[in-house]
Backbone of each chain as ProteinMPNN parsed JSONL, in Angstrom:
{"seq_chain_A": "XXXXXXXXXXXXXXXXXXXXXXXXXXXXXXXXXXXXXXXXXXXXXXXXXXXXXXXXXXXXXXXXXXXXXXXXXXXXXXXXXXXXXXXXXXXXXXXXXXXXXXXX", "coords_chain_A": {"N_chain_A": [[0.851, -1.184, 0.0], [0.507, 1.773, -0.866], [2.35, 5.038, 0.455], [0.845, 8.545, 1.687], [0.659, 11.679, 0.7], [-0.208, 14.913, 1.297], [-0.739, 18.538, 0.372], [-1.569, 21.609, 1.159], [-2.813, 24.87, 1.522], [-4.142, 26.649, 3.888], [-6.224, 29.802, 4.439], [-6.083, 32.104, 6.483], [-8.729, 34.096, 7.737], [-7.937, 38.069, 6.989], [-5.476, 39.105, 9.514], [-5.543, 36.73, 11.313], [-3.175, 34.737, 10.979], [-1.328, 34.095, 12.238], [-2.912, 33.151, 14.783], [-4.265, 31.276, 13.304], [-1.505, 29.44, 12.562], [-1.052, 28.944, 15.275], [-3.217, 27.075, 16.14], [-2.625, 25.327, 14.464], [-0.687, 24.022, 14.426], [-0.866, 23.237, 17.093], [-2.859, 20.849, 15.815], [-0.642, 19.207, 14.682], [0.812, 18.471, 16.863], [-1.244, 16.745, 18.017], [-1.109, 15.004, 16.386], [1.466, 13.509, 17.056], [0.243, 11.146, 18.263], [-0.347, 9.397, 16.597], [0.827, 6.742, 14.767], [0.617, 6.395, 12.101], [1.087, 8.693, 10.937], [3.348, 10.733, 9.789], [4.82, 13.051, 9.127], [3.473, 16.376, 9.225], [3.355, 19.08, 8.904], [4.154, 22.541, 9.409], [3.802, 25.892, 8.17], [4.217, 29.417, 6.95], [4.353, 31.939, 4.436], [6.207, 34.546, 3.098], [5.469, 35.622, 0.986], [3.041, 35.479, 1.036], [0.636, 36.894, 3.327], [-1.444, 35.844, 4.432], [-1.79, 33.204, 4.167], [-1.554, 29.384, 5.411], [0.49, 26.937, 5.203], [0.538, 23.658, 4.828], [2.178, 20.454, 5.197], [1.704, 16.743, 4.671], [2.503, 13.856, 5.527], [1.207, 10.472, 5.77], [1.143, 7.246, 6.298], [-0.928, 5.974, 4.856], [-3.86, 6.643, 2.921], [-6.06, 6.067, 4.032], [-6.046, 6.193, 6.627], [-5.157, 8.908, 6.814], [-7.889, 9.541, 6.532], [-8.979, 8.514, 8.47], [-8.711, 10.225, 10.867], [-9.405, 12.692, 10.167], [-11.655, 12.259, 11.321], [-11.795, 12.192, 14.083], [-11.87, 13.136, 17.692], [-10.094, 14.943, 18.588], [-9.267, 16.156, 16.27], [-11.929, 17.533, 14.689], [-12.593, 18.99, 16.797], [-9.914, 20.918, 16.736], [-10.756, 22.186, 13.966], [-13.286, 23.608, 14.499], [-12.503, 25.246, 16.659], [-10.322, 26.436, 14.377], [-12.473, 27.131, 12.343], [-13.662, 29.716, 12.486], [-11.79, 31.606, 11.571], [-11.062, 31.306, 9.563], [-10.366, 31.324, 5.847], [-11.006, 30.355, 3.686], [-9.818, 26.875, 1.631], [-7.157, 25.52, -0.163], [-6.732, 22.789, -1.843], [-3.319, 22.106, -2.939], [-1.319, 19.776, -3.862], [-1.638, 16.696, -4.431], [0.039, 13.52, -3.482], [2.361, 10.814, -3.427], [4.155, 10.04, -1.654], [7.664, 8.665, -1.825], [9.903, 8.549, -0.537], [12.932, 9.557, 1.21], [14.929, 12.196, 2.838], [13.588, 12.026, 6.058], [11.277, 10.833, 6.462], [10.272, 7.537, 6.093], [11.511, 5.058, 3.49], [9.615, 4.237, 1.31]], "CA_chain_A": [[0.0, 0.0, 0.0], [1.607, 3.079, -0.928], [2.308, 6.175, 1.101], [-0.09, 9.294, 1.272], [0.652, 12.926, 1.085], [-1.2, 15.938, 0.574], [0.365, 19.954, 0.175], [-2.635, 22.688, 0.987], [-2.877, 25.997, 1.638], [-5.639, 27.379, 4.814], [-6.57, 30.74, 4.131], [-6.673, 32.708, 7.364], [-9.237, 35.74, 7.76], [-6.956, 38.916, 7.561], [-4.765, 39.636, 10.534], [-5.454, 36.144, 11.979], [-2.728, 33.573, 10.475], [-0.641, 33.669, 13.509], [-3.327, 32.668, 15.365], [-4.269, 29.963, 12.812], [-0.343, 28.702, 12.883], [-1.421, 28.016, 16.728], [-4.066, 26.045, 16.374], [-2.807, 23.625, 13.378], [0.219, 23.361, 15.732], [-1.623, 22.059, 18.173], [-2.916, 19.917, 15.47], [0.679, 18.349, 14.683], [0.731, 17.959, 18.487], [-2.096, 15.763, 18.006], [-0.636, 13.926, 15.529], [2.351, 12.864, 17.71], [0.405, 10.246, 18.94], [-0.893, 8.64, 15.496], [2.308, 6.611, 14.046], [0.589, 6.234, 10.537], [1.17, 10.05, 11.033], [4.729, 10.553, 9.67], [5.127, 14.155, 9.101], [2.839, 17.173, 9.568], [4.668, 20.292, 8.74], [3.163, 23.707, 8.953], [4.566, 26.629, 7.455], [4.304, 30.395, 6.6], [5.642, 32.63, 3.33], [6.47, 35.66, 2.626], [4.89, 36.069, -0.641], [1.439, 35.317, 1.469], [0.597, 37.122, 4.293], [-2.909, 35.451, 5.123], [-1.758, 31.573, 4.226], [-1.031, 29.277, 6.329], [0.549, 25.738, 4.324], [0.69, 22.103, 5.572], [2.603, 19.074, 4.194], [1.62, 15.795, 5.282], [3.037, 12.163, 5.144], [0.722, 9.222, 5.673], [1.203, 5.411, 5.863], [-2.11, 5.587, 3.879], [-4.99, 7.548, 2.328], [-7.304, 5.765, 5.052], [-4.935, 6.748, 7.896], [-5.397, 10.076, 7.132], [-9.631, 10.033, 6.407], [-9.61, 8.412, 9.693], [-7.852, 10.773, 11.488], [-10.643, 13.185, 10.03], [-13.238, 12.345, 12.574], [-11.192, 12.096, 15.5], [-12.513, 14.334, 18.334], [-9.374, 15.921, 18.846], [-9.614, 16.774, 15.246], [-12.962, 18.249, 15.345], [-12.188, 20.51, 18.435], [-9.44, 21.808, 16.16], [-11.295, 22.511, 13.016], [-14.164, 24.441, 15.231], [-11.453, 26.555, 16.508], [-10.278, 26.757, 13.147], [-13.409, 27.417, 11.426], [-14.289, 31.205, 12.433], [-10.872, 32.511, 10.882], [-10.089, 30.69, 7.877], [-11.127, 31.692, 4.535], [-10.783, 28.834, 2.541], [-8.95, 26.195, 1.713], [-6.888, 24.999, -1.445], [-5.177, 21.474, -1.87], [-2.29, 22.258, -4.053], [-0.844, 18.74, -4.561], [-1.985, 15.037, -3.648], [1.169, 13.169, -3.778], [2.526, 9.551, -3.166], [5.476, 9.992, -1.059], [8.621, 7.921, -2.293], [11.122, 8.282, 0.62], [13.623, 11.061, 1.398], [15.104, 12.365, 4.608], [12.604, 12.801, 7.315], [10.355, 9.68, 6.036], [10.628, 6.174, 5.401], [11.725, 5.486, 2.015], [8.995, 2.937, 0.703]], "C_chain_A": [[0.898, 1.25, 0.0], [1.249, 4.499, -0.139], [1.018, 7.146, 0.85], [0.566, 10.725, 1.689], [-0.139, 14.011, 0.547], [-0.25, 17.297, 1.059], [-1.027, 20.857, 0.331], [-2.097, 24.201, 1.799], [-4.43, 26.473, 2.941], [-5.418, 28.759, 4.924], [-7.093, 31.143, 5.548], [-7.532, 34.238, 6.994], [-8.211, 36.577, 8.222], [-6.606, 39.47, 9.242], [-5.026, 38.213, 11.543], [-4.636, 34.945, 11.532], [-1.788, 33.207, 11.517], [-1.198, 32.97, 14.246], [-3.941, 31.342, 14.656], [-3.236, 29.14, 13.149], [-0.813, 27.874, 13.843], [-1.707, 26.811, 16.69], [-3.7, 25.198, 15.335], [-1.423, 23.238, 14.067], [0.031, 22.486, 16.94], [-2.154, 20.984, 17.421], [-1.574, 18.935, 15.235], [0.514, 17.987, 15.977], [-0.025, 16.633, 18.363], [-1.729, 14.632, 17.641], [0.615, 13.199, 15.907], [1.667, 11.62, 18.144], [-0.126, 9.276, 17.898], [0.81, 8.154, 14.45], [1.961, 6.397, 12.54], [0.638, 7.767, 10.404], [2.556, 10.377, 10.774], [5.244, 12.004, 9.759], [3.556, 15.587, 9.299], [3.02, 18.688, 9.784], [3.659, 21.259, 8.506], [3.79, 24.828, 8.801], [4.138, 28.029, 6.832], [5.149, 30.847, 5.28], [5.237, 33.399, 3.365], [5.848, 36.555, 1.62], [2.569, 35.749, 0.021], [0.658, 35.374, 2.991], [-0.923, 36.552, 5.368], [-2.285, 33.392, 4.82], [-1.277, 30.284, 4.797], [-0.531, 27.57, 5.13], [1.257, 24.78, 4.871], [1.277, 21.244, 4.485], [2.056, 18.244, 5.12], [1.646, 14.941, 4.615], [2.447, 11.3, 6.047], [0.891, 7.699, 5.377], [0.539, 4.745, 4.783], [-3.189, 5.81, 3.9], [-5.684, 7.142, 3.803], [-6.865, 6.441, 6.847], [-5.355, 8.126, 8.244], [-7.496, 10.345, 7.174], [-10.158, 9.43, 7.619], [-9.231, 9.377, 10.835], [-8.836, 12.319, 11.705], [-11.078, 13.176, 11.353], [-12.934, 11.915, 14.089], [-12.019, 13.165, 16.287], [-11.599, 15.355, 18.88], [-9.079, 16.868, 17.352], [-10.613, 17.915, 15.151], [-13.296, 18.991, 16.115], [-11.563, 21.237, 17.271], [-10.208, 22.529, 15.249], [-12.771, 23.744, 13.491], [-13.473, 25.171, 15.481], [-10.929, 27.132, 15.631], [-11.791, 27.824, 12.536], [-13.559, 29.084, 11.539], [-13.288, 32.035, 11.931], [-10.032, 31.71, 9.834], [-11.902, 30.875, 6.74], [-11.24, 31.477, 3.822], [-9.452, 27.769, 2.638], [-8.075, 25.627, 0.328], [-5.578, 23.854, -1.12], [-4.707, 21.942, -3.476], [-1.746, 20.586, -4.476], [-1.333, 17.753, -3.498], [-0.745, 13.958, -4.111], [1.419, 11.56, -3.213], [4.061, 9.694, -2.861], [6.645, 8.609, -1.395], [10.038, 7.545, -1.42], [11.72, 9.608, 0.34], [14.219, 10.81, 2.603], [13.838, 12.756, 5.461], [11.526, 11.615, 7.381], [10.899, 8.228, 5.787], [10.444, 5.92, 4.241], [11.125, 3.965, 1.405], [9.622, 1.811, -0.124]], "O_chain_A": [[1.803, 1.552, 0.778], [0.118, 4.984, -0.109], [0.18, 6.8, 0.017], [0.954, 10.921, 2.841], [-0.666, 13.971, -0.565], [0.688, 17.232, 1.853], [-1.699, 20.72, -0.692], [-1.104, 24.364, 2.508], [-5.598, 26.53, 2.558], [-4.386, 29.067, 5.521], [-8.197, 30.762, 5.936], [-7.157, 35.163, 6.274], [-7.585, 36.379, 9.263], [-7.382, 40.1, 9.962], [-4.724, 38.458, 12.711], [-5.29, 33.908, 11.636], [-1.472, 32.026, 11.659], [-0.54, 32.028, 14.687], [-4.12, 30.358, 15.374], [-3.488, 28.173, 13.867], [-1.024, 26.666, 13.739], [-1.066, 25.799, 16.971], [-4.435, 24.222, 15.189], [-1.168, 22.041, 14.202], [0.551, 21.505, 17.472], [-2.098, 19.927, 18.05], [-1.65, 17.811, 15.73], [-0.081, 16.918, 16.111], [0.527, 15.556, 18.586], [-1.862, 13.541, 18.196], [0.933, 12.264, 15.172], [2.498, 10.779, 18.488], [-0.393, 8.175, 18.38], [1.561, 8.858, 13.776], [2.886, 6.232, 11.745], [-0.013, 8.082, 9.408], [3.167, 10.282, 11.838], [6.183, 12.159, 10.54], [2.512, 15.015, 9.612], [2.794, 19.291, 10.833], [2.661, 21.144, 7.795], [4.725, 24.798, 9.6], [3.462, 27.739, 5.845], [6.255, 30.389, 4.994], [4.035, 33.52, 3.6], [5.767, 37.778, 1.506], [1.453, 35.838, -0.492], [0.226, 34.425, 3.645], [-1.249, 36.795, 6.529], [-2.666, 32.528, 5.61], [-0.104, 30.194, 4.435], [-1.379, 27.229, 4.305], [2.388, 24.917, 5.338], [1.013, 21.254, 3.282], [1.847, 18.654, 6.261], [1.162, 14.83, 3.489], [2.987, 11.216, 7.15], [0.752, 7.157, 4.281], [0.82, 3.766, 4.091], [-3.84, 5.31, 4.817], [-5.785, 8.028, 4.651], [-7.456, 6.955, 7.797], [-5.748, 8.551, 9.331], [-8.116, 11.214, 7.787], [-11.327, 9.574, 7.977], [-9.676, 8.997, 11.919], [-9.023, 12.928, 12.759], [-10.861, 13.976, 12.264], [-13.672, 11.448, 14.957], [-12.745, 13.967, 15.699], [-11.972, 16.369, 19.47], [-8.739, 18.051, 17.368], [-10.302, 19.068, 15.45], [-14.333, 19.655, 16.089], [-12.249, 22.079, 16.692], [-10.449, 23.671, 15.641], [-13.106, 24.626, 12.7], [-13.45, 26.114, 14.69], [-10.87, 28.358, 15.732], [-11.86, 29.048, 12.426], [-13.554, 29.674, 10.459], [-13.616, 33.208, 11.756], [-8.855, 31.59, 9.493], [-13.127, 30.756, 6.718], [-11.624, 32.241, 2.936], [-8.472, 27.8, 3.382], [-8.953, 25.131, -0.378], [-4.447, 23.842, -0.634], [-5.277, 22.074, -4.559], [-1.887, 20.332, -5.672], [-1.425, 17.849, -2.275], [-0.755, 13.649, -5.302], [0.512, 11.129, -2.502], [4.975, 9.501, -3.662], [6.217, 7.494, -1.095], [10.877, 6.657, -1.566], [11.311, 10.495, -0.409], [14.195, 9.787, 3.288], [13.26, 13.839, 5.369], [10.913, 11.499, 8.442], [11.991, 8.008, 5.265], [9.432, 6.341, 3.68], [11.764, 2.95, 1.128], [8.932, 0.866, -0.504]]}, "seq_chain_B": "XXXXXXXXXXXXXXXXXXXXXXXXXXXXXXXXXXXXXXXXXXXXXXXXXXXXXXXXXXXXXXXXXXXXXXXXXXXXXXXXXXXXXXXXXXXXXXXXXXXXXXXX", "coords_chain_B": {"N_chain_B": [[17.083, 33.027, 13.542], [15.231, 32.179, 10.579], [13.802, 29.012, 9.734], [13.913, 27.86, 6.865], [12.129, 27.076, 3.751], [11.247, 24.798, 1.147], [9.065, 23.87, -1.419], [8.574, 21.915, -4.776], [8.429, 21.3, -7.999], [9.975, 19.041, -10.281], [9.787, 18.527, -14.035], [10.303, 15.444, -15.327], [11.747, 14.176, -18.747], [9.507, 12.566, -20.898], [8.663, 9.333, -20.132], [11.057, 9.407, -17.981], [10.495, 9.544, -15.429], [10.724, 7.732, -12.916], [13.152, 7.068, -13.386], [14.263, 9.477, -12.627], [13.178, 9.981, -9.958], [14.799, 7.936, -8.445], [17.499, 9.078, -8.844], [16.853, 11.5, -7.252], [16.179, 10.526, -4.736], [18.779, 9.41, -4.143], [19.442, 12.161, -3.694], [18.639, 13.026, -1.499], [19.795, 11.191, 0.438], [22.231, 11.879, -0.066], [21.491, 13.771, 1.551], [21.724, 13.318, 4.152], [23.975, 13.407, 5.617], [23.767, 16.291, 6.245], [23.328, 18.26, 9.281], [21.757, 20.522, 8.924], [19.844, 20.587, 7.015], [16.852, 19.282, 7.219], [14.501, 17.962, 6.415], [13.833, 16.001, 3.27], [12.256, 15.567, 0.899], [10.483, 13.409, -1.35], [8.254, 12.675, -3.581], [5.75, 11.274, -5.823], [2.981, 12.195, -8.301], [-0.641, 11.044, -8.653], [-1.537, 12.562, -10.802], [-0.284, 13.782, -12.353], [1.961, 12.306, -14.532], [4.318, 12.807, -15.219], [5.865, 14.121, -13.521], [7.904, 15.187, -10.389], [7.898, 15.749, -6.988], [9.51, 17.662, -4.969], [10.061, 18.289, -1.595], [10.966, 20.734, 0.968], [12.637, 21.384, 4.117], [14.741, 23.649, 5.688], [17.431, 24.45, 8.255], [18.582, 26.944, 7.927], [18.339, 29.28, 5.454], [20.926, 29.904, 4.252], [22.589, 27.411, 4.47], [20.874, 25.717, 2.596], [21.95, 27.413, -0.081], [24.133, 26.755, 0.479], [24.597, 23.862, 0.156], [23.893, 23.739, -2.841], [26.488, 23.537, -4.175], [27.961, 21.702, -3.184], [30.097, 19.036, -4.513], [28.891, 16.216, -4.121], [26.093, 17.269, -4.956], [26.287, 18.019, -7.177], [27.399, 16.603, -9.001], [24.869, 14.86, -9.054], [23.119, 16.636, -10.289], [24.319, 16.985, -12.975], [23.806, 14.002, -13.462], [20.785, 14.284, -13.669], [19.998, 16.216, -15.124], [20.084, 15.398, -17.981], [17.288, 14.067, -18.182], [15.711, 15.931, -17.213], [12.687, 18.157, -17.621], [12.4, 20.174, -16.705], [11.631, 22.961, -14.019], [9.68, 23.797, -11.679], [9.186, 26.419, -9.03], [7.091, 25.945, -6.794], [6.255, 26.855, -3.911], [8.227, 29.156, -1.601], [8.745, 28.943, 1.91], [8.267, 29.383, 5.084], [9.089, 27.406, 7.723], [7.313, 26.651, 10.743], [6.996, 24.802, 12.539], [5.583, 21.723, 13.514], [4.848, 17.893, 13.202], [7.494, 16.262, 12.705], [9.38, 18.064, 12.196], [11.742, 19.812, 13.763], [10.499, 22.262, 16.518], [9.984, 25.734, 15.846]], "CA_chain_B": [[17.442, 32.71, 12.616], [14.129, 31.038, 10.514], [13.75, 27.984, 9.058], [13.676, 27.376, 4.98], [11.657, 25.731, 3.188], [11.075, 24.592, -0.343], [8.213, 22.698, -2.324], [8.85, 22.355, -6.305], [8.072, 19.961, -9.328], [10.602, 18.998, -11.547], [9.279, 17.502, -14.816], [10.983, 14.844, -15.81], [11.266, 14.161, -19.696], [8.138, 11.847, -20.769], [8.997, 7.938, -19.813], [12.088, 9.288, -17.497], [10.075, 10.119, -13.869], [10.996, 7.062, -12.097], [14.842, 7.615, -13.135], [14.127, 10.978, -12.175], [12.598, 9.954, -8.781], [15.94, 7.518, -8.065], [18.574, 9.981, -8.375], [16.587, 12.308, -5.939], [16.281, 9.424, -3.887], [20.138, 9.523, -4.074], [20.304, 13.355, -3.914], [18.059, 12.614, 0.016], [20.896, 10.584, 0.851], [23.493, 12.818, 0.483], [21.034, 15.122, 2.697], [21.504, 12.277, 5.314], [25.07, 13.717, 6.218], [23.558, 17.51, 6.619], [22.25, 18.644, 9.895], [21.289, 21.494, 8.864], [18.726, 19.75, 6.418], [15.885, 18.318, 8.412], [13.691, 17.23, 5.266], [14.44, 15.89, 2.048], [10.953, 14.701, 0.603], [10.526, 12.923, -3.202], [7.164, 12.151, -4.256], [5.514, 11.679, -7.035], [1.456, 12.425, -7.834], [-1.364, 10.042, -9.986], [-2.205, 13.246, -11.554], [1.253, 14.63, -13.42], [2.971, 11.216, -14.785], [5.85, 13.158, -15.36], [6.072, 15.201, -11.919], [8.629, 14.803, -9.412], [7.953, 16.769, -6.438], [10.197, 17.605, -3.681], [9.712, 19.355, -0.04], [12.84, 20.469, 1.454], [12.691, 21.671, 5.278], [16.221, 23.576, 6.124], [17.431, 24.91, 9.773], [18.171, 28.524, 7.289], [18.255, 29.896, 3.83], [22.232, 30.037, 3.601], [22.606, 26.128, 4.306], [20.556, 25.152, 1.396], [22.254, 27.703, -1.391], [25.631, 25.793, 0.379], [24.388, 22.854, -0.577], [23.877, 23.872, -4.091], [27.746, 24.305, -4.483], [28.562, 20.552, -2.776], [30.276, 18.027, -5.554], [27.489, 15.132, -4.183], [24.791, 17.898, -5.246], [26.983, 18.965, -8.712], [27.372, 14.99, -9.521], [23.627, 14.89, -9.02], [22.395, 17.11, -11.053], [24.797, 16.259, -13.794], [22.906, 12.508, -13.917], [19.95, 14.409, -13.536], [19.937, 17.306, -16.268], [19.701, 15.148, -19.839], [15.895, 13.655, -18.034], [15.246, 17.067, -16.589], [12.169, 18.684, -18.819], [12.057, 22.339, -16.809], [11.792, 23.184, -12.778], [8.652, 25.034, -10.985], [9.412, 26.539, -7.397], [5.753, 26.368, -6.156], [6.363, 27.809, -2.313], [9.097, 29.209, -0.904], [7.968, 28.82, 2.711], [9.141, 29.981, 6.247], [9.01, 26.074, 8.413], [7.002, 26.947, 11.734], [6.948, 23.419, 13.489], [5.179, 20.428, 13.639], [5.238, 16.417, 13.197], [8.788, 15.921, 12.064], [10.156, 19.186, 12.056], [11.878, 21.01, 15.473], [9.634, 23.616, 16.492], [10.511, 27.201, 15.53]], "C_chain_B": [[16.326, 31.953, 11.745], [14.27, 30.289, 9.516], [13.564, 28.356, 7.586], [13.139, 26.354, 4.534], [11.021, 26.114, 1.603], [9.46, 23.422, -0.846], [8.263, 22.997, -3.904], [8.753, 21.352, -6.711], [9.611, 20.328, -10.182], [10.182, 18.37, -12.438], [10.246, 16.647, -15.552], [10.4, 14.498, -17.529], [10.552, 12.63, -19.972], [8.897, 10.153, -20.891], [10.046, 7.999, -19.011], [11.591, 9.268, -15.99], [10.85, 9.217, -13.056], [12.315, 7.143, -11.977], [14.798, 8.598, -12.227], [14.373, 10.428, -10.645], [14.253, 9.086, -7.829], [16.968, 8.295, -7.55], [17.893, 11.244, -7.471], [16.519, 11.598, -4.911], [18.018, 9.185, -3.315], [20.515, 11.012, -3.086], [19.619, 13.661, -1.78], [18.859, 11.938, 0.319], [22.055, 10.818, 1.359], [22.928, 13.501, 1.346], [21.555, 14.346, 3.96], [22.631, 13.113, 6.307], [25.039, 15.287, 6.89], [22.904, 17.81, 7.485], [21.133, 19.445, 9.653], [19.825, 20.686, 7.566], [17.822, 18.714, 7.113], [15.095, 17.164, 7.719], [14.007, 17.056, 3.949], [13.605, 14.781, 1.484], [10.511, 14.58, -0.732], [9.235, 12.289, -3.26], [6.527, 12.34, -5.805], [3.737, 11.992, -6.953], [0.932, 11.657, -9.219], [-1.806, 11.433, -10.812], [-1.568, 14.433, -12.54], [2.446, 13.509, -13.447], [4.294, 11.619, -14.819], [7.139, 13.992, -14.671], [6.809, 15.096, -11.106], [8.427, 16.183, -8.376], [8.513, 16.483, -4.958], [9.782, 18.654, -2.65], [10.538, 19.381, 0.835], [12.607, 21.322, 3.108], [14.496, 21.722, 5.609], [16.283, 24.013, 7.429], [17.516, 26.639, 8.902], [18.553, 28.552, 5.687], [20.148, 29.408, 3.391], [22.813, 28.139, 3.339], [22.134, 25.653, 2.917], [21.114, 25.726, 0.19], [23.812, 26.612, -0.941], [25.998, 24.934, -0.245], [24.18, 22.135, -1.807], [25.107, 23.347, -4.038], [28.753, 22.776, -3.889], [28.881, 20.024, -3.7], [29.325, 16.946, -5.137], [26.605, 15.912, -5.199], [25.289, 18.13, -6.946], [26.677, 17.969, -9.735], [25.77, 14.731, -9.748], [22.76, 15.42, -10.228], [23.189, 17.077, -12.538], [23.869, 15.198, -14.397], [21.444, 13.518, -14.273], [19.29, 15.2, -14.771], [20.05, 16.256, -17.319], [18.32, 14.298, -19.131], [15.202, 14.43, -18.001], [14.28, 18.027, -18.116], [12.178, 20.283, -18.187], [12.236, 21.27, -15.494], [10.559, 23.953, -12.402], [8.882, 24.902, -9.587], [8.01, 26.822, -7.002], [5.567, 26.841, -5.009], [7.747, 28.022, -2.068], [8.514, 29.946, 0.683], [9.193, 28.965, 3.868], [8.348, 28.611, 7.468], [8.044, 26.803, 9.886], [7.103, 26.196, 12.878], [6.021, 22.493, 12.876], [5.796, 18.625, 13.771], [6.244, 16.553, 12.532], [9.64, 16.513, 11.816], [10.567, 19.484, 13.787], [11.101, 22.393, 15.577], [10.064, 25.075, 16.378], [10.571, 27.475, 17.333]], "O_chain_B": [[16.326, 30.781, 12.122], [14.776, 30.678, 8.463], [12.911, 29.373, 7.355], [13.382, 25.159, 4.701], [10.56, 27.14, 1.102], [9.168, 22.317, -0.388], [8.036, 24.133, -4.32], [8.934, 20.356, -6.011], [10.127, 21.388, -10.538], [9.977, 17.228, -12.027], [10.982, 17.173, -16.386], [9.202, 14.49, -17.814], [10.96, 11.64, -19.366], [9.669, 9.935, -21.825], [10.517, 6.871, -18.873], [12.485, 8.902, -15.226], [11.729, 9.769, -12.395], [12.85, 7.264, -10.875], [15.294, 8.509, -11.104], [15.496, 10.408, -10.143], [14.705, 9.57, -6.791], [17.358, 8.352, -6.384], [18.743, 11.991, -6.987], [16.901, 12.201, -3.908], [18.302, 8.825, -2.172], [21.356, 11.126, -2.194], [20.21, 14.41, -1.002], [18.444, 12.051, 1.473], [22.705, 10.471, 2.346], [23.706, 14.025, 2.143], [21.81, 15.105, 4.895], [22.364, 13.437, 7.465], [25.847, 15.651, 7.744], [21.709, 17.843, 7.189], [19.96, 19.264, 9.979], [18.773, 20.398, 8.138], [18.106, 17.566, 7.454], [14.967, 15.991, 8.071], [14.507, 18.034, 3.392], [13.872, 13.579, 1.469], [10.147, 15.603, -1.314], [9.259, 11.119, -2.88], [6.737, 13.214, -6.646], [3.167, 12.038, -5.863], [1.491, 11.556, -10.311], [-2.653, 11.15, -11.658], [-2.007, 15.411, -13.144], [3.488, 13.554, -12.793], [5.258, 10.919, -14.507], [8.309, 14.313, -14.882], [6.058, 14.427, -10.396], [8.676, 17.338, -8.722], [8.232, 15.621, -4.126], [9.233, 19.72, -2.93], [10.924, 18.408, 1.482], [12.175, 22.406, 2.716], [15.297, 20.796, 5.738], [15.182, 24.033, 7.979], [16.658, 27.477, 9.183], [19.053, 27.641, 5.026], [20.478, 28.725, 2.421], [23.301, 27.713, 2.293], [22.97, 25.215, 2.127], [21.021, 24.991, -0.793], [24.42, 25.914, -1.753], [27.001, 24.794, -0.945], [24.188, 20.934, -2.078], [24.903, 22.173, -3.729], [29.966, 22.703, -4.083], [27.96, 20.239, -4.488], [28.724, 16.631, -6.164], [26.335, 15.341, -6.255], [24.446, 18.414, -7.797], [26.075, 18.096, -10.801], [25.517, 14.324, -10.882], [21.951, 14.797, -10.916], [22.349, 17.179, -13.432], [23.28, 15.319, -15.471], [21.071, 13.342, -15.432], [18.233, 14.855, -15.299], [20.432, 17.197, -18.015], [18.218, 13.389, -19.955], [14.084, 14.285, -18.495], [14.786, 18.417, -19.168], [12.028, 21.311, -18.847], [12.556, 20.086, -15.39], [10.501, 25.005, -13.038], [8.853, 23.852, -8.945], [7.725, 28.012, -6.868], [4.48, 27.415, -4.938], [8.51, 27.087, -2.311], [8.015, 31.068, 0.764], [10.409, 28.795, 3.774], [7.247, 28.819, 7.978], [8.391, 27.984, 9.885], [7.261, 26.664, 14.006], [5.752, 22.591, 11.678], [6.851, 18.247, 14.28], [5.99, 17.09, 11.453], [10.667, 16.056, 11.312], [9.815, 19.375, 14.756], [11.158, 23.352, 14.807], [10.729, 25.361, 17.374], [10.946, 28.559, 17.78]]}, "name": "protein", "num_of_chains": 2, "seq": "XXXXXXXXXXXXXXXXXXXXXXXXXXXXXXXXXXXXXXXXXXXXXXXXXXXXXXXXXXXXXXXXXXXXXXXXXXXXXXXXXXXXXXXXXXXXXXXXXXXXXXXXXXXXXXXXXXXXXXXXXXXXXXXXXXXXXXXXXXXXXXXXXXXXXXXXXXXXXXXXXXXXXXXXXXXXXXXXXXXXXXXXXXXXXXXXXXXXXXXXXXXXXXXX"}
């Protein structure tokens, strides 16, 4: 079964992406305790002062759509929800190995 | 001092990806020996056969042009350049924390 990654973009409402960062930080947190959870990277640029952008590495697609409906999920995403202003997946990817991952 | 980070496609030319995907698989290898390189991530996606996309997590900006300028990295892209169809830098991104990264 091959790896799972996904690359998006969460669109904070202006002047709140710091306080987004937080809270998908606390989601990685979360994800410390899920080992089909490999990476979870969250990340700021320069060129985009409202966006907030996640990588994530998965054991496998289901891994992550279960991970979904967790209830520590669901807390987040409520906290989330009142300052994000969309969302865009940029790439759905099939992780191959590297540094930082296990190299299928 | 803040983190660096990269996400970018290279297209490999049409029937070469999986070469492609090898010698980055290689070029994550040599990352192995760099602290300063945290991530060094090669996937590919079902929805650009000819896509190679990497996600590079550094400790700062000057580390990774270093790393340009290494003979591993020179040798590399040598093999790599007669598959190589072009390059797109899709984020250049400022790391914040999470799963697999050290926290800012």
């Amino acid at each position: 079964m091959s790896k799972f990654g996904l690359y998006g973009k969460i669109n904070a409402v202006e002047g709140e992406r710091d306080k987004l960062v937080e809270i998908l930080l606390d989601a990685a947190k979360s994800m410390e305790q899920l080992d089909d959870c490999e990476l979870y990277v969250v990340s700021i640029s320069d060129s985009d002062p409202d966006g907030v952008f996640v990588y994530e590495v998965w054991n496998n697609e289901e891994a992550h759509q279960a991970s979904l409906s967790l209830d520590v999920t669901q807390t987040l995403i409520e906290r989330a929800k009142p300052i994000m202003a969309g969302m865009d997946r940029i790439s759905t990817l099939i992780p191959m190995g590297g540094k930082g991952v296990v190299t299928q």
